[in-house]
N, C-alpha and C positions, 0 to 999 in steps of 0.2 A: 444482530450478529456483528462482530468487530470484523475489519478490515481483515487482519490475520487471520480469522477463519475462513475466510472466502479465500483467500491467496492458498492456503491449504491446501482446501477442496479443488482447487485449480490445479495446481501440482498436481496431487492423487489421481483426478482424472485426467491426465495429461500421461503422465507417466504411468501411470496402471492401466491403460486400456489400447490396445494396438491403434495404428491411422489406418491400418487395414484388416478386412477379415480376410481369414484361409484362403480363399478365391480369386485375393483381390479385389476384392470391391471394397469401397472406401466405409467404414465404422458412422456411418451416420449414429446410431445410438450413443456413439462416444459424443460427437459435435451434439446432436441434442441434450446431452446432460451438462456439458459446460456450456451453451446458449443458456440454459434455466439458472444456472449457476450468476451468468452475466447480467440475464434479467432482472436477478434481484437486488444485482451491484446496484442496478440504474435507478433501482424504481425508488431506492434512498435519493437519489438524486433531484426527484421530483417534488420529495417534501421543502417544505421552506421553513428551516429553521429561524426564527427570531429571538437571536443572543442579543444582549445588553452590548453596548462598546462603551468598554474601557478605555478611554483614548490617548492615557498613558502607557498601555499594555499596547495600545493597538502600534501608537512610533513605536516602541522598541521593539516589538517583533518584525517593525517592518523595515528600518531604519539602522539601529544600530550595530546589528552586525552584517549588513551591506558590505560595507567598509573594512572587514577583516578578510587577512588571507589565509591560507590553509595553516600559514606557519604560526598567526597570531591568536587561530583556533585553536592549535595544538597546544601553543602556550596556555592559552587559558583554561584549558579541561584539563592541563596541571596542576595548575590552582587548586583549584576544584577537586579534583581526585588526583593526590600524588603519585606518582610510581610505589611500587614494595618491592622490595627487592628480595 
């Protein structure tokens, strides 16, 4: 599952299910469904991916745009994709 669907399912049960029942007592069944939810964030975490490095690709994504500020971003995602008017 991508990132985006868990961010979702976060939301949904976040905002779709009360912090509290009728009574006042606190929606444990809510917290239990997004704990499961988290669980599963993690347990990707566990795996160990082993990707090749590129160590051309690796400086520049780590490197070259260090050194830009928001105004030399902006300029450059003009380039890139002009305004339309």
């Amino acid at each position: 599952m991508s990132t985006g669907i868990y961010l979702t399912d976060l939301t949904f049960i976040e905002e779709g299910n009360p912090d509290k029942l009728p009574g006042g007592q606190i929606n444990f069944n809510k917290r239990r469904i997004f704990a499961g939810t988290i669980t599963q964030i993690l347990d990707y975490q566990k795996n160990e991916y082993n990707f090749t490095v590129v160590n051309g690709l690796r400086w520049h994504l780590t490197h070259l745009f260090l050194s830009w500020n928001e105004d030399g971003l902006y300029k450059q995602s003009l380039l890139v994709e002009p305004r339309q008017n």
